[in-house]
C-alpha positions as CSV (number, residue, x, y, z in Angstrom):
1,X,40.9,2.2,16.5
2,X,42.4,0.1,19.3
3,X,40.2,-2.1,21.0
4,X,40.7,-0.9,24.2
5,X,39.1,2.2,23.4
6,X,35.1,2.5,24.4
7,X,32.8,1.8,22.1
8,X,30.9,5.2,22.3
9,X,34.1,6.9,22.2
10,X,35.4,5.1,19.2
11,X,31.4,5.9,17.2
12,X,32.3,9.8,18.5
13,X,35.7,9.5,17.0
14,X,34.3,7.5,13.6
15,X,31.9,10.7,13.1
16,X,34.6,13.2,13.9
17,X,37.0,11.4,11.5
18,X,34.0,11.4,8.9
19,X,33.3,15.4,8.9
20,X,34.7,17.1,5.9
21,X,37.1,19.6,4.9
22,X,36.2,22.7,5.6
23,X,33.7,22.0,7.3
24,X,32.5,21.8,11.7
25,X,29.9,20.1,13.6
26,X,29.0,21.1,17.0
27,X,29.2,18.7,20.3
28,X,25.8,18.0,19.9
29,X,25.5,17.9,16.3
30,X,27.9,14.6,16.9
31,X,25.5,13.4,19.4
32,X,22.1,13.9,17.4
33,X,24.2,12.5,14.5
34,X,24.6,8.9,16.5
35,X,21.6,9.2,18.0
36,X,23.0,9.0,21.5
37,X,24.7,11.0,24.3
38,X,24.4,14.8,24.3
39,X,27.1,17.2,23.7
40,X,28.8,16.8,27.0
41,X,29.6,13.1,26.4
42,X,31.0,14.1,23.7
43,X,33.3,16.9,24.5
44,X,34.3,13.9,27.4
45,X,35.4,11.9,24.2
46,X,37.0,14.6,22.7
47,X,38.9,16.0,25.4
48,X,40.2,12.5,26.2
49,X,41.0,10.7,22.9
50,X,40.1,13.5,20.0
51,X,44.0,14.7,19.9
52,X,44.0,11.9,16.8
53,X,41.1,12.9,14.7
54,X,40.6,16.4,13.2
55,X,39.4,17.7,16.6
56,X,39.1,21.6,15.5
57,X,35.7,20.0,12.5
58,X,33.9,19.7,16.2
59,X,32.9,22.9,17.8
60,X,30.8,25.1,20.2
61,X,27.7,26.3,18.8
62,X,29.0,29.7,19.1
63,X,31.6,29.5,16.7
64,X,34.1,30.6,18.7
65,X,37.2,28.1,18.8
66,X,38.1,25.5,21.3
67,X,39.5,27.6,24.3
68,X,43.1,27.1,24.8
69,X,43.8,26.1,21.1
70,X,42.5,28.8,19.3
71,X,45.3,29.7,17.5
72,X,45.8,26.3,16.3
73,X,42.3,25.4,15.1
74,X,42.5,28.8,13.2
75,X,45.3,27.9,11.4
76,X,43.4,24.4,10.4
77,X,40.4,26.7,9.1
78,X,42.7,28.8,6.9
79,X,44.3,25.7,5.4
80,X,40.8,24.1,5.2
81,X,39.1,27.1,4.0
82,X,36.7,27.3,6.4
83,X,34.4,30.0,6.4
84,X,34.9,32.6,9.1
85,X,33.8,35.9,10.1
86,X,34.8,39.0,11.9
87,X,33.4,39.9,15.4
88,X,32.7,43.6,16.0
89,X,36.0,43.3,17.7
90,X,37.8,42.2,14.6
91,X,38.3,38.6,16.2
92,X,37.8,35.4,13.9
93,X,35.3,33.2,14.7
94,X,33.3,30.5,12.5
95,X,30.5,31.2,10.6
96,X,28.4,28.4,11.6
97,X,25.5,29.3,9.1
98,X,28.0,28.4,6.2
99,X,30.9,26.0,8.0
100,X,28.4,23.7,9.7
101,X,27.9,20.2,8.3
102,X,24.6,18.6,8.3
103,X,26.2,15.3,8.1
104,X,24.8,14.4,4.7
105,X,28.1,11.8,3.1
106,X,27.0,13.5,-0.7
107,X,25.7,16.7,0.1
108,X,28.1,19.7,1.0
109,X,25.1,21.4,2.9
110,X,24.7,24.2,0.3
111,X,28.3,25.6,1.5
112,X,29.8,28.6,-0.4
113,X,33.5,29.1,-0.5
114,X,33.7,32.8,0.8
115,X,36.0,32.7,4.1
116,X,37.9,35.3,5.2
C-alpha cells in the first residue's frame, strides 16, 4: 500500500483484500468489521482506490451488483463460484444468505457450494 494513501482507506482496502473467494461483504459489513465509518465511507474508498483489490467481494445489501459493472463482477462470481440466484425476472443477483462473509479468518460462515 503506498504511503500516500489514507490510513482509513488503506484499513478499507486491507479488509477488502482479506475477504475470501467466493465470497461478499456489504459497505457496511466492512465498516462494522473495522469498527469505524459506515457504509458510505466506505463506498468513498472504494470508488476512489478499490479498482486494485477484488472490488466486486464488497457489495450492496441487496445483492444486486455494483451498477455500471455488472457484467464484470458477474463474470468474477462465476469464476469464484459465488452463490447466486435468479430474480423473478430471470436476472442474477447474489444470494447474500449464502455469499456473505461474516469475517471470521477460519470459519467459511457455514457456506454451501450451490450457485447457479
Amino acid at each position: 500500500m503506498s504511503e500516500e494513501l489514507p490510513a482509513y482507506a488503506e484499513r478499507v482496502l486491507e479488509a477488502v483484500e482479506s475477504i475470501p473467494s467466493g465470497r461478499v461483504m456489504t459497505y457496511g459489513d466492512v465498516a462494522e468489521w473495522l469498527g469505524e465509518g459506515g457504509p458510505r465511507q466506505v463506498g468513498r474508498v472504494m470508488a476512489l482506490y478499490g479498482g486494485a483489490v477484488p472490488w466486486w467481494r464488497v457489495v450492496r445489501a441487496d445483492g444486486m451488483p455494483l451498477p455500471g459493472h455488472e457484467r464484470r463482477a458477474l463474470e468474477h462470481y462465476r469464476t469464484e463460484a459465488t452463490p447466486l440466484r435468479l430474480t423473478a425476472q430471470g436476472e442474477p443477483r447474489l444470494d447474500m444468505r449464502r455469499a456473505r462473509w461474516d469475517g471470521d479468518p477460519g470459519g467459511d460462515g457455514g457456506r454451501d457450494e450451490a450457485h447457479i
